[in-house]
Every structure is written in C-alpha cells, then in structure tokens.
C-alpha positions, 0 to 999 in steps of 0.5 A: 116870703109868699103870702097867701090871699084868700081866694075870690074876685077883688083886687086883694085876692090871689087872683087879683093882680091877674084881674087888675092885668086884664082891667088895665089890658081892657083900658087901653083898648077901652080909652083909645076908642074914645080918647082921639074924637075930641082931638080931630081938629087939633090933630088936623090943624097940625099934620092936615088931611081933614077929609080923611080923619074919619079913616082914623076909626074906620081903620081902626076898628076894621082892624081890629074886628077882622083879627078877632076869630084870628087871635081867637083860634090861635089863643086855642092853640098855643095859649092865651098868654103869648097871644095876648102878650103880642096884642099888646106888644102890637098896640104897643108898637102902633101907639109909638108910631102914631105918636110920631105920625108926619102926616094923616095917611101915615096915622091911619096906617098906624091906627091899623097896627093899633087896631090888630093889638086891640083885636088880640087884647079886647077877646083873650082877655075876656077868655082867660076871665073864663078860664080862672074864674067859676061860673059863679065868679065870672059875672062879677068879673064881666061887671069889673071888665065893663066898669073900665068902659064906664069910667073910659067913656069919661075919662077918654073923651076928658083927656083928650080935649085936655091933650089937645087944649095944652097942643100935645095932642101926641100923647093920647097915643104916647100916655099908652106907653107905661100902660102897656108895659105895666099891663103886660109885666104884670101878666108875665109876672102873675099869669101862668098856663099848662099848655098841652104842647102839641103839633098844629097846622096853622089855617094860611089859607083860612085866615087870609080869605077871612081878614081880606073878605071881612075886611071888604064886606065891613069897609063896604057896611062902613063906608056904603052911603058916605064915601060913595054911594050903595048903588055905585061900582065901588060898593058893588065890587066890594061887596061882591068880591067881599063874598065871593072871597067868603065863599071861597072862605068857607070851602077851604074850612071844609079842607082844613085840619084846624080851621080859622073859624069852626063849622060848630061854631054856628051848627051848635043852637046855643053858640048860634043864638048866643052869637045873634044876641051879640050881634043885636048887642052890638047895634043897639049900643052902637045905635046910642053911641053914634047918635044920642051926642049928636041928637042932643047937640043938634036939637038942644045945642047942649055942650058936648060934654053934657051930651057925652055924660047923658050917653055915659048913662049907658056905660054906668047901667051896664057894669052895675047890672053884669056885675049882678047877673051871676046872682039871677042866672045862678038861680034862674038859668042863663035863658031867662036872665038874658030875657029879663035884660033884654026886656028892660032894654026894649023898655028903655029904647022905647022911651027913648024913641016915644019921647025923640019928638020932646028932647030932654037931656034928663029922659034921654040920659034915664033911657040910655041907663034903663037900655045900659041895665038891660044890656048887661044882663043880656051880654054877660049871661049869653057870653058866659053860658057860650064859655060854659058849654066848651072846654078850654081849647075851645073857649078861646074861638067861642070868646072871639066869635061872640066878640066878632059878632058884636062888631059885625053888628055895630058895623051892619048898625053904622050902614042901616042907621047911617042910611036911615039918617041921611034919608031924612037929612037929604029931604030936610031944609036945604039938605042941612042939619037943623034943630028939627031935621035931627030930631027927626032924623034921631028919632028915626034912628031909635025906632030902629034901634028898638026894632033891633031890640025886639029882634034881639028877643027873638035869638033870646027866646031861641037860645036853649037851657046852657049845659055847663061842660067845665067844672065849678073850680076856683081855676081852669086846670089849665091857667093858674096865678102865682101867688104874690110874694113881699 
C-alpha cells in the first residue's frame, strides 16, 4: 500500500527519508573529522609513527578539499545520485581499510581514500537539498544538515575517547560501516532523478592539473611553518610548481569542451562574492576550531572535554540561526541577511579578542555561540542565493565551489593563524608554551580572526540583489522522492 505524506521539510514528509539520507550522508563526514583526535595516542601506542599522525587530518582533508570541484561538475553531468552513491562506496571502502591499518603510513594512505568519498558525500548532498526543496524550504534544510555537526562536535570527540579507553580504537573507522550502507540504501530506495542522457567529454586533462596543483598549493598552506619552514627549498618548490601547474590549469579550461571548473563560475559578481564569503566562513571557524581548545587547556588547564563543550558553542548557534534564515532572507533579501549575520559574527569575534588577555570559559563559550549565530546567517542565504541563480546542470559546480572555497579558506587560515602563533610562542619563555605565551599567542589569533571578519563584510557589501532563475516548486523537475510504501 502507498501512503501519502504531506509535503514539507521534517522527518514525516514525503520528502523525509531523502532528508534523513542526506542527514546520515552528512554525519559520516561530520563525525570522522572529529572522532579520530581524542584516539591519536591509543592509535600510536598501538601501530607507532607518532611523528606522523598529523598527516591523518592533513591528508584527509587534502583529499577531500581537492575533489570537490571534481565531484561537483561530474554531479552536473550525469546526476547527483551516482556520484554521491560512489563517495560513499569510496569512504565506505577507506573506513574498511583504515580499520585494518598494519601500520601509521598505511592509515594515512587509507584516510586519503576517506577523504575522496568525503569530497564527494559533503558538496552533493547539499546540491540535491538544492534541488528538491524551494527557496523557502532550504534554510530549514541547511539548519537540519548543520545540526548534524553540532551534535558531531559532541558525540565524535566522546566516542572516540570511549573507543580508545575500551583499546578498540578500530572501530572509529568500522562503526562507519552500518552507517554507510544505511545511508546509501536509504537514497537507492527513495531518490530518484530524470537525468537528461546526453554525450559529454569528461575534462582529463582539467581535472589532473587541478587535483595535483591544489593538492601542492594546500599541502605547502598546511605544512608551510611546521614540516619545514616557508622560506625553505621545499615550500619554495611547491608552491611554484603549485602554480605554474594552476596556470597551465586555467589555459587548458579555455580549450576545454566542458570544463572542470567554468570561467563563469567567478565572471559572475554574485557567484564571485558568494565564493569570497565562503572563503572568509572558512577562516573564521576554522580560526576558532583550531585554537579556542587549545587557549583554554593552556591558560585555564580546563579538561578537554570542558574546552571542546565552550567551542561546541560554536556548532549550536549555527544551526539554530540557518535553520531560521529563510524567514529574514524571504523578506529582506539574501544581501542583507548575510549582512546582519556577518554583523553579529564580528560582534562576537570581537568580544572574544578584547577579552583573550582575561580567560573565562563562560565569555569564550557566549562568543563562539554570538560568532556561530552569525555565521549561519551568512553561509546559508550566500550558499542558498548561488544555488538559486543557475539551473539544475549548474548547481552542482556552483555547490562545490562554494564548499571549495570554504576549504580554501580554512587551509589559507591554519598557514596565517599557525604562523602568527608560532611567532609568538618562539619569543616566549624558552620557546614553550606556558599559561601566558598561549594567552598571548590565542589572543593574537582572535584578532586576526576578527579581521577576517571585517574583511569578510567587504564580499557581503559587494555581493548583489540574487535573481532567482529556478521556480518556487516543492521539487526540481529533475529529482523526485518515491513515496514511502507499508
């Protein structure tokens, strides 16, 4: 018997389990980039290489930021469900083969192929929220998609110190297993899109000289000032390889017949500014993320898990705001709502950087949730109006710059705020990280996470009235939900 569900955007609407699928596609991605911290010393007590085990987030998210554009443009091209089916079969695959790691070289490699499902899972799943919801629907969807990294930033970091107090660390890795095969079931079973068959030339070329240049230029952002110095041979050959291999990258778009990466992509004033917003979204979280923890452990010597709940603060303000954006951008336009979150957002970095010299775990936890309700009225409604200005074969690369420019940002932020840092730490006392060398040294860091604030008002202010191109329909014409049946 088939049952008919009122349309709309919770768990019991016709829609629903298309929302839950892409919920539980989210989480995988969501608690794998905060489950395996609090293991790293059970991790190495067990298979060794404890002066590689940083490479077990660098590669992953070198992975997974360089495959976006990738996924992006194939989602365009033959559809979103295939594409997202491989990222999970590929993060699938990777969990499996982490799980089994012999040794620390061998987990890295496998936290690559983790990385690649991530790149694909993280930018469709929020392409195909684009195309089955309306405008005023996909606000609520964001805040449901963003929830899930609230609730990772807890759960993640808890099961993890769990799985590695019982020495079963393994299973951070192997607990994916139901999840993805649930995830993806569930999409087999209640997604289903009209892809318009056509004959395309896949980009080789563009996509090669893209994933090895970004994958030079992100690794010199990451490992400049910690693996080896900015000025050394190393991060000079990689960066200028890095981009000369961009040049070449965008000469061969100009040939292309279907480019990786589209020149209108940034020719266009609103996908350009929209892009530079997510860029500056990215340093700002991950300018909280990377040293809100380690302020208060080293000024405070709070417990980690008390300095991870002042920081999940951050991951609490911004689902509750995005999930309310589609009321104030419906009404005021997508422009100035981004410019009130941003607003709030400065406000709150900026109590955080006036009062870094004063630690309190209270007023550090309110002004990661004052800058959280800030930034979820900015990502959305710039995410949401990009989205609303192309058609469905365009989304897709649209989606997945936005998302890349993010991670551009949070890489670009780890070099500047990590070699801010360590300026500071090199002149403290003996060169360590005392109380008051990492109050100076965090309160640096907020001060240039509020800059990146204020710069980010700039692309706000620049970013004009969005046009809406697709119609106000409960579903794309191209992707539809199948009815749930008893």
């Amino acid at each position: 018997m088939t049952t008919e569900i009122a349309d709309g955007v919770g768990f019991r609407s016709r829609r629903g389990p298309i929302l839950i699928a892409l919920m539980l596609s989210t989480g995988l991605v969501a608690i794998d980039s905060t489950i395996v911290a609090t293991a790293v010393p059970s991790i190495v007590e067990d298979i060794g290489g404890f002066s590689s085990f940083p490479w077990l987030f660098s590669a992953y998210l070198l992975a997974q930021a360089v495959s976006v554009p990738i996924y992006a443009k194939l989602s365009d091209v033959v559809g979103r469900k295939p594409i997202i089916l491989s990222g999970i079969g590929l993060f699938l695959l990777g969990s499996i083969l982490c799980g089994l790691a012999w040794s620390m070289p061998a987990l890295i490699a496998f936290r690559v192929l983790q990385g690649l499902g991530a790149g694909a899972v993280q930018p469709v799943s929020i392409t195909i929220a684009g195309d089955i919801y309306t405008l005023a629907e996909r606000a609520k969807v964001q805040g449901y998609l963003a929830s899930v990294w609230a609730i990772s930033s807890v759960v993640g970091p808890t099961l993890g110190g769990v799985f590695a107090s019982l020495g079963i660390w393994r299973w951070i890795f192997l607990i994916n297993i139901p999840l993805c095969f649930l995830a993806g079931w569930m999409l087999v079973r209640t997604f289903h899109e009209n892809v318009e068959r056509a004959k395309h030339r896949i980009d080789y070329l563009g996509a090669t000289l893209l994933t090895v240049s970004l994958s030079l230029l992100i690794l010199g952002a990451l490992e400049g000032g910690q693996a080896w110095a900015w000025n050394s041979p190393v991060s000079i050959t990689v960066f200028a390889v890095g981009t000369l291999l961009l040049g070449a990258f965008v000469l061969a778009e100009r040939r292309a017949a279907e480019p990786i990466l589209p020149s209108w992509v940034l020719s266009r004033r609103l996908l350009a500014t929209t892009a530079f917003i997510s860029f500056g979204v990215g340093a700002v979280m991950l300018g909280l993320t990377s040293y809100v923890p380690t302020f208060l452990e080293g000024s405070l010597k709070t417990s980690p898990i008390l300095a991870g709940l002042a920081l999940a603060a951050l991951t609490v303000g911004w689902p509750i705001s995005a999930s309310q954006a589609g009321r104030f951008y419906l009404r005021i336009g997508f422009k100035r709502t981004a410019l009130i979150g941003i607003s709030i957002s400065v406000a709150g970095a900026a109590v955080l950087a006036s009062t870094a010299t004063s630690p309190n775990v209270v007023f550090v936890a309110l002004a990661c949730f004052i800058v959280g309700l800030g930034l979820g009225l900015v990502a959305t409604p710039s995410l949401i109006a990009a989205q609303s200005s192309v058609e469905w074969n365009e989304r897709g690369v649209v989606t997945g710059t936005n998302l890349f420019a993010r991670s551009i940002g949070s890489a670009l932020g780890v070099a500047v705020f990590g070699a801010i840092a360590n300026a500071i730490y090199a002149n403290g006392p003996s060169g360590g990280a005392d109380p008051q060398t990492t109050v100076s040294a965090s309160a640096a860091v907020f001060v240039a996470v509020l800059v990146s604030a204020v710069l980010t008002v700039v692309a706000v202010i620049a970013m004009p009235a969005a046009q809406r191109a697709d119609s106000n329909t409960p579903t794309d014409a191209k992707a539809t939900s199948a009815p749930v049946e008893d």
